[in-house]
Backbone as CSV, one residue per row, in Angstrom:
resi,resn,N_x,N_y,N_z,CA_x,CA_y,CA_z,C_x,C_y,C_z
1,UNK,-7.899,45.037,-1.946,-7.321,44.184,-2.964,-7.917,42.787,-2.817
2,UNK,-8.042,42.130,-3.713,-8.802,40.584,-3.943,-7.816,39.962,-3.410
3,UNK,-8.509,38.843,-2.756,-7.259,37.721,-1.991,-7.175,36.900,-3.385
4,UNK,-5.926,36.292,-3.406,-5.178,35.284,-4.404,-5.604,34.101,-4.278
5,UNK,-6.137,33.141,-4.611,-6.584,32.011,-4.746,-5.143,31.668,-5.230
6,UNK,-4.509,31.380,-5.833,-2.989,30.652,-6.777,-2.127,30.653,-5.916
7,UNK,-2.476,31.223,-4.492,-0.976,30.816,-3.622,-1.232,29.822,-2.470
8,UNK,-2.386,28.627,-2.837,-2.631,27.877,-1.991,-2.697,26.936,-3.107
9,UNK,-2.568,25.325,-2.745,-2.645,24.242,-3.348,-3.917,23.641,-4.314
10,UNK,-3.514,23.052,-5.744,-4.835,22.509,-5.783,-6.094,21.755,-4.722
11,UNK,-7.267,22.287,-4.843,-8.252,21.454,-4.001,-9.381,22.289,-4.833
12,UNK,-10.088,21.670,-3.855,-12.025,21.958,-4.907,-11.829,23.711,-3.878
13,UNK,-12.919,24.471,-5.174,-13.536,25.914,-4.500,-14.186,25.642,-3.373
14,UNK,-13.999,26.989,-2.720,-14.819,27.291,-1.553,-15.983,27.664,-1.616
15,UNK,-16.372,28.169,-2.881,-17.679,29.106,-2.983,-17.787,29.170,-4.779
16,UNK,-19.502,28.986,-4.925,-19.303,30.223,-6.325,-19.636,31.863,-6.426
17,UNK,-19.051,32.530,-6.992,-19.796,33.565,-7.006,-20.472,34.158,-7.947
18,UNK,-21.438,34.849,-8.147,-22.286,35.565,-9.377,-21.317,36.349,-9.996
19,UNK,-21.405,36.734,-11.256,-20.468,37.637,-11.811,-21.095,38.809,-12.848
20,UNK,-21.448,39.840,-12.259,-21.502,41.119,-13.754,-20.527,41.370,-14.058
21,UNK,-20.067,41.009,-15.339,-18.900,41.329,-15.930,-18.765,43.155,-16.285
22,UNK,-17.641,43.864,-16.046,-17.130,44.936,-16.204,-15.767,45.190,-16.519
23,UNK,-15.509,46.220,-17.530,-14.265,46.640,-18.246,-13.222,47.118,-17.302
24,UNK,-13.979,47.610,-15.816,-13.171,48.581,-15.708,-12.621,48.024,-13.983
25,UNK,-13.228,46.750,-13.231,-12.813,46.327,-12.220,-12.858,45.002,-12.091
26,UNK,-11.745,44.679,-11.479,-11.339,43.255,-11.160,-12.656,42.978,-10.205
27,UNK,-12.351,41.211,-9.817,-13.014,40.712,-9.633,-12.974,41.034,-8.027
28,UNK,-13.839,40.907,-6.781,-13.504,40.972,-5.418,-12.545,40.094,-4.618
29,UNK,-13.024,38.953,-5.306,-12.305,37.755,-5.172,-11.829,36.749,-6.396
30,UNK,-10.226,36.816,-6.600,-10.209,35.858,-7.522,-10.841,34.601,-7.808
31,UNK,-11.007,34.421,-9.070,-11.348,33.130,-9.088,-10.746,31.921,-9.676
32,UNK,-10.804,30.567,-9.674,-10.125,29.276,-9.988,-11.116,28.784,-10.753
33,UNK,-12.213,29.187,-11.491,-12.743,28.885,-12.594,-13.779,29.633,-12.932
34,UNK,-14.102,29.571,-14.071,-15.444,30.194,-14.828,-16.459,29.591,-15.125
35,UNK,-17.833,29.264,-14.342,-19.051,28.557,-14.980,-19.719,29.501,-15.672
36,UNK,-20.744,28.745,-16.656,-21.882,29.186,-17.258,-23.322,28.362,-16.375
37,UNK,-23.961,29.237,-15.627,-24.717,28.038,-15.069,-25.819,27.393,-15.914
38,UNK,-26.803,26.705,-16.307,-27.180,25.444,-16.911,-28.280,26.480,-17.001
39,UNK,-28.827,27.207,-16.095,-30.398,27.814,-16.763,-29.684,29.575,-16.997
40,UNK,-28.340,29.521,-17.600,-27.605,30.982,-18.381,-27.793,30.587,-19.879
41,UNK,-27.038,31.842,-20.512,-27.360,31.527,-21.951,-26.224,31.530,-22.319
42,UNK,-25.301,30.404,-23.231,-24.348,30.447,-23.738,-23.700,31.413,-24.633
43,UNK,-22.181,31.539,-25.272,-21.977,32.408,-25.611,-20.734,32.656,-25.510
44,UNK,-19.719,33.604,-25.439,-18.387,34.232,-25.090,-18.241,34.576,-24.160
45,UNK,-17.014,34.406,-23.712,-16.588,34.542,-21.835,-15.208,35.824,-22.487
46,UNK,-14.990,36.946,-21.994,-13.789,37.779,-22.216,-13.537,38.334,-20.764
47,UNK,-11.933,37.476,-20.717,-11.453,37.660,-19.297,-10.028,37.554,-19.393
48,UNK,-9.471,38.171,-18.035,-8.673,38.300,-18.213,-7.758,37.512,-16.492
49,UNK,-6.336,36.636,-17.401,-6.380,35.070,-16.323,-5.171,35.761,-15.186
50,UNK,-5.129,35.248,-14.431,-3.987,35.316,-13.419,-2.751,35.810,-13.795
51,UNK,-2.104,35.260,-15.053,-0.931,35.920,-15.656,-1.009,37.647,-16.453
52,UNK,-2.045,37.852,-16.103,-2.789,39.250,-16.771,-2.556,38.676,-18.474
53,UNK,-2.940,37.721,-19.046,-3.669,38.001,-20.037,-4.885,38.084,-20.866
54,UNK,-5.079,38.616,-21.630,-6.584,38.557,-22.061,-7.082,37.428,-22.765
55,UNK,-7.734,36.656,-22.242,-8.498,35.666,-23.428,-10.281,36.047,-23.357
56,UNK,-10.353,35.264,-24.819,-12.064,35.042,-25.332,-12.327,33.699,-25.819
57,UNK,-13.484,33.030,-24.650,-14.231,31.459,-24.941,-15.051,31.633,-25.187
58,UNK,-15.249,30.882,-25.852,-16.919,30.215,-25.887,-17.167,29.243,-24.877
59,UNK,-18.634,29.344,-24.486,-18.743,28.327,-23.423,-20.543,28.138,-23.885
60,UNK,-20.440,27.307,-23.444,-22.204,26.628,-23.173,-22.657,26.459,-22.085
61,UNK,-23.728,26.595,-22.376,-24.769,26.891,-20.816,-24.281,25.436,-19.550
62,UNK,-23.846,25.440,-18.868,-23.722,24.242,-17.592,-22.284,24.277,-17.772
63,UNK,-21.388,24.828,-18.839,-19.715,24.719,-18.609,-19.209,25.233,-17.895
64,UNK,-18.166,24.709,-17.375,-16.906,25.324,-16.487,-15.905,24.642,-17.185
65,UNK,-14.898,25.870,-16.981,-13.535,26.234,-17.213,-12.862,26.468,-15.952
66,UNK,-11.343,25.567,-15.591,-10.697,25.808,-14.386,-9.583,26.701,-15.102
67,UNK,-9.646,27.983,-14.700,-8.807,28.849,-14.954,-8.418,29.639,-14.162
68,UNK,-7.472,30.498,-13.637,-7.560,31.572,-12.938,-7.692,32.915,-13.570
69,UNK,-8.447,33.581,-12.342,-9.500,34.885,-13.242,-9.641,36.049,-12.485
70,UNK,-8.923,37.010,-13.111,-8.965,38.250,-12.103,-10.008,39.393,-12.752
71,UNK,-10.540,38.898,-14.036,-11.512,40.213,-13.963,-12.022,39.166,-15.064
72,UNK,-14.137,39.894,-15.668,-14.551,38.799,-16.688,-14.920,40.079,-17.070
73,UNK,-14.690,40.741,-18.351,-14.713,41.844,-19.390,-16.534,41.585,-19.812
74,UNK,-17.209,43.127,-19.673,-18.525,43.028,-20.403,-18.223,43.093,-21.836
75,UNK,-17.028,44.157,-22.299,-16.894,43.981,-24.153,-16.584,42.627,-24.457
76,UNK,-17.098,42.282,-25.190,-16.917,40.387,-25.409,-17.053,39.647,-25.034
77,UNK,-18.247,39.748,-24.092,-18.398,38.805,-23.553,-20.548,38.860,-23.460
78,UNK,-20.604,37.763,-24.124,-22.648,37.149,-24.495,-22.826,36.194,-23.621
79,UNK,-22.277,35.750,-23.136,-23.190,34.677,-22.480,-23.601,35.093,-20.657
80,UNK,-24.356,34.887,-20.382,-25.115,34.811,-19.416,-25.153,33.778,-18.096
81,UNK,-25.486,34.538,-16.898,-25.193,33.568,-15.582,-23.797,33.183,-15.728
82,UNK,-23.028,33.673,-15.637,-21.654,33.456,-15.253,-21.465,33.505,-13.823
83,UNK,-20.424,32.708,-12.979,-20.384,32.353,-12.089,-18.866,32.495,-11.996
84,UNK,-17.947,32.993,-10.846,-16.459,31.930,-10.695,-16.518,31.469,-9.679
85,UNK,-15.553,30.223,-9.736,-15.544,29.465,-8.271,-14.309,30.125,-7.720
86,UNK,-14.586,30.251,-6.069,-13.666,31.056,-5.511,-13.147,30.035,-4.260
């Protein structure tokens, strides 16, 4: 099971990690935000947040989003080099 990032205090990530997004498994390690890294290709982020619900962003190439993130969905999701901070 993925360790919980949300049961410790705000502070900066420990790590980023690479992300292939998939329908069918959570993430290894939650994450406390979603980048697009700067040489990815922008596009739609489809994920699904800490409260288990589903959302769909748009993001641009170098954005981050502080969200919590237990899985990043390949259906709906275009953009490229995705990252979460863990």
């Amino acid at each position: 099971m993925a360790t919980n990032p949300f049961n410790r205090g705000m502070n900066v990530a420990a790590d980023l990690a690479p992300v292939t997004p998939n329908d069918g498994t959570d993430l290894p390690e939650y994450g406390r935000g979603i980048r697009v890294r700067p040489d990815g290709a922008a596009g739609t982020v489809h994920f699904r947040n800490n409260a288990g619900v589903e959302r769909t962003t748009a993001m641009a190439a170098g954005e981050t989003i502080l969200v919590g993130v237990t899985r990043i969905y390949a259906a709906g999701t275009t953009a490229t080099g995705i990252e979460v901070l863990i």
